[in-house]
N, C-alpha and C positions, 0 to 999 in steps of 0.2 A: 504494500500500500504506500503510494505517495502524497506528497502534501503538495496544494495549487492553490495560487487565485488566479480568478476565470473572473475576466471583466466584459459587459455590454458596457460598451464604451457609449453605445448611442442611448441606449433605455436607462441604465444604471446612472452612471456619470461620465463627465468624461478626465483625460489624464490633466485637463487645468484646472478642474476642480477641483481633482486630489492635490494637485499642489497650491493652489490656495487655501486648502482647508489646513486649517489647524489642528485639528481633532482627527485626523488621519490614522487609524488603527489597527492594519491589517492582520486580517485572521484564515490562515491557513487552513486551507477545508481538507479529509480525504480523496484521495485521486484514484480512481481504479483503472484497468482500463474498461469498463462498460461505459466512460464517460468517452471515451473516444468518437461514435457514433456522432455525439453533440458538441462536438468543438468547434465548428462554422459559423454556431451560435455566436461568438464571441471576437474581440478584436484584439484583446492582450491576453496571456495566460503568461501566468509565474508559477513556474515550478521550484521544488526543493529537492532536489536530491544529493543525499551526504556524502554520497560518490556518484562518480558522472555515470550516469546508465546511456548508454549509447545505444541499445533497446527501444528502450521507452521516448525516447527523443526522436529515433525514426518513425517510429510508429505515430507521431504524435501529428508530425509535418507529411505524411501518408495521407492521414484523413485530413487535412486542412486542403487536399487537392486545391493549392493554388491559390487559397481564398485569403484576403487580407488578414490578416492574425499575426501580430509580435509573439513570438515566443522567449520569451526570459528564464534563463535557468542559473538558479542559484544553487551553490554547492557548497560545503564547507569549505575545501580546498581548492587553489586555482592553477591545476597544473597544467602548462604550456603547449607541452603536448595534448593532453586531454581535451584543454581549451578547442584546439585545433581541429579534431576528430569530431567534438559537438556541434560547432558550426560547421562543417559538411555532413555532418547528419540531418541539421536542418533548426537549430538553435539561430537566433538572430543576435545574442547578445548571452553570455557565460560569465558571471561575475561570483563572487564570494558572497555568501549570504552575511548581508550587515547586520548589524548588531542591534538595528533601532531603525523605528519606523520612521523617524528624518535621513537616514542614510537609503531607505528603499526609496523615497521621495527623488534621489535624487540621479539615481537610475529610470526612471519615470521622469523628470524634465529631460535626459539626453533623448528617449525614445521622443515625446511630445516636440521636441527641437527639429528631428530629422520629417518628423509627419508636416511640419508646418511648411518647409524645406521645398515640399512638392506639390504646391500648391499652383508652380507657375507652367506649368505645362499648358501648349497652346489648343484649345481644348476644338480649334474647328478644324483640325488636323483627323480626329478621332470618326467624325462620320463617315467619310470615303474608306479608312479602313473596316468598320462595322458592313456598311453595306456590303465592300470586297469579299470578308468570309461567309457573311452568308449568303452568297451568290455563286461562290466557289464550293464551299462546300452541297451546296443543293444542287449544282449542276454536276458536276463532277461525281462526286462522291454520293449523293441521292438520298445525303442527311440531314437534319433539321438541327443547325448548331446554334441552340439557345443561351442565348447573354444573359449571365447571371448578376455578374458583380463585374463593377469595373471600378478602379479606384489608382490611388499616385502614388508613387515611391521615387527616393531618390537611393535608398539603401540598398542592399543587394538583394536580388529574387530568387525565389528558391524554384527552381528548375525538375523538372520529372524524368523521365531516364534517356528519352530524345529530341536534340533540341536545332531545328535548321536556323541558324544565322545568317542574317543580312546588312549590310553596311548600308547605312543612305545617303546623301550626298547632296547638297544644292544649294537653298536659299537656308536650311537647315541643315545640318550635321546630326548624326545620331543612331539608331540599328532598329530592327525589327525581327525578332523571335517568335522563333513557334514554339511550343514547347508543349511536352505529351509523355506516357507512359508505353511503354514497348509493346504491350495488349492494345492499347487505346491505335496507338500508329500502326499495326497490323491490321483492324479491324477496318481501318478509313483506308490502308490501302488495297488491302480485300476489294471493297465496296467498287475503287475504282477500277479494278482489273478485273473486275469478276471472277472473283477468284476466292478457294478459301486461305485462312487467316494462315493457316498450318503450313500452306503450300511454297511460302512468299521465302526466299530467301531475306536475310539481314541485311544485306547490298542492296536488295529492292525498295525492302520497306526504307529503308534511308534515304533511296534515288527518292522515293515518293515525297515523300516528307519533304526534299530540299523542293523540289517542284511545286508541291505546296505554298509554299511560303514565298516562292517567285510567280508563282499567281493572283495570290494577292498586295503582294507589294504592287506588282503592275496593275493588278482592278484598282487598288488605293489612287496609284499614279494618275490615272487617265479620268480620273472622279476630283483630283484638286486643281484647284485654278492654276494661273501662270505664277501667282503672285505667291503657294506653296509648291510648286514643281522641286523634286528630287531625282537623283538619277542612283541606279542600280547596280549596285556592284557585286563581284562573283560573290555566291552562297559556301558557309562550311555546315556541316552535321556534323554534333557534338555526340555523344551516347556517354550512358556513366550513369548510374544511380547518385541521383541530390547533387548534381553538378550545377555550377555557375559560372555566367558570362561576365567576366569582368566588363562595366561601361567606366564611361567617364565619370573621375568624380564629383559629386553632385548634379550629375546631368538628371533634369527632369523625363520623369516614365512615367508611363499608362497601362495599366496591367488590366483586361479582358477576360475573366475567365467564361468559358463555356462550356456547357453540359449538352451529352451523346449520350440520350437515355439514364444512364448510370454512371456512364464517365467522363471523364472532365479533360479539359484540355486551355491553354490560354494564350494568347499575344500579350505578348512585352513589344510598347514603341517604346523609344527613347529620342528625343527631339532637342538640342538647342540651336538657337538663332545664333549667326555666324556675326562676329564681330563688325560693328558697321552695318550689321543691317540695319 
């Protein structure tokens, strides 16, 4: 059994009202995992574990398929390596459990600091690619890829086991990711090839995947004015369980996620305006 708080940031409160609150008192609930199921629910979770479980920290970023959720894990001890192996499991932030609930406070302003952070993302950038997937995925693919959640980040994304990358270039600088689960990219390329999931070599489903995502960059392209025009550069497929794409620092993103039936899949843009625009 582990110890968590699980915050609704939007129903509960949110993280500037814990820091302007003075009476700030958090209390540690049991964690099982039955709570796994209901973690989407939520936009922060703070874990304790007295040793790093590397277990439970995958499994945890598993069921958040994608969805906006800080994960915080506190530990007794903060060792380097350890450190390291939690965030690619899929921790967002590994710090030593403080002492007092003015020191939790103050892990809780860095998180509240980076969300404000990504506020400035150019938001009429986002329709042309909306439209793009599901127009690609409904022709192509002859799937219904339903927008769940979409929301900002400047911090790192946590990634699913294949990821096609794309570099953009123009009046904007910046990348666009697809990124999906090895099941999830078998079954979308199944669909296109008529084919079963079983059948598809690992070279295929990958060729598909990077085509994907050069279909819709260009549906994007040919949908925004002169005045967003970007230009296309070659694509790589990343593969790796909880792997991520280094961007720019502090470059504003837009993360998409979408649901196929049962599973999920999502776009990462990443957009800034070139100096002097």
């Amino acid at each position: 059994m582990y110890k968590a708080l699980l915050y609704n940031l939007k129903n509960d409160y949110s993280i500037h009202e814990i820091l302007e609150s003075q009476t700030f008192e958090p209390e540690f609930a049991d964690f099982s995992e039955n709570e796994l199921n209901n973690l989407t629910n939520y936009e922060l979770i703070v874990i304790y574990l007295p040793e790093t479980d590397l277990k439970i920290i995958k499994k945890i970023r598993e069921n958040l398929f994608f969805h906006n959720v800080t994960l915080l894990v506190l530990t007794d001890t903060v060792d380097l390596s350890q450190k390291k192996k939690a965030l690619r499991s899929g921790a967002d932030f590994v710090e030593e459990k403080p002492s007092s609930s003015k020191e939790l406070t103050i892990f809780f302003k860095m998180i509240y600091g980076l969300h404000q952070k990504s506020s400035v993302f150019p938001e009429n950038v986002l329709e042309p690619f909306k439209a793009a997937v599901s127009e690609i995925f409904r022709m192509m693919a002859m799937m219904n890829a339903e927008l769940i959640q979409e929301y900002k980040v400047t911090t790192h994304f946590h990634f699913g086991e294949v990821s096609a990358v794309m570099a953009l270039a123009g009046t904007k600088k910046g990348g666009i990711i697809l990124s999906l689960n090895e099941k999830t990219a078998r079954r979308i390329i199944a669909n296109i090839s008529a084919t079963s999931p079983d059948a598809l070599e690992e070279e295929d489903v990958h060729d598909g995947i990077g085509e994907m995502i050069n279909m819709i960059a260009g549906g994007a392209k040919a949908r925004l004015t002169d005045d967003e025009h970007f230009l296309l550069s070659a694509l790589a497929v990343i593969t790796g369980s909880r792997h991520r794409v280094i961007q720019q620092k502090e470059m504003p993103c837009a993360v998409m996620v979408y649901r196929l039936n049962e599973e999920y899949f999502a776009i990462q843009i990443c957009l800034m305006a070139l100096t002097g625009d």
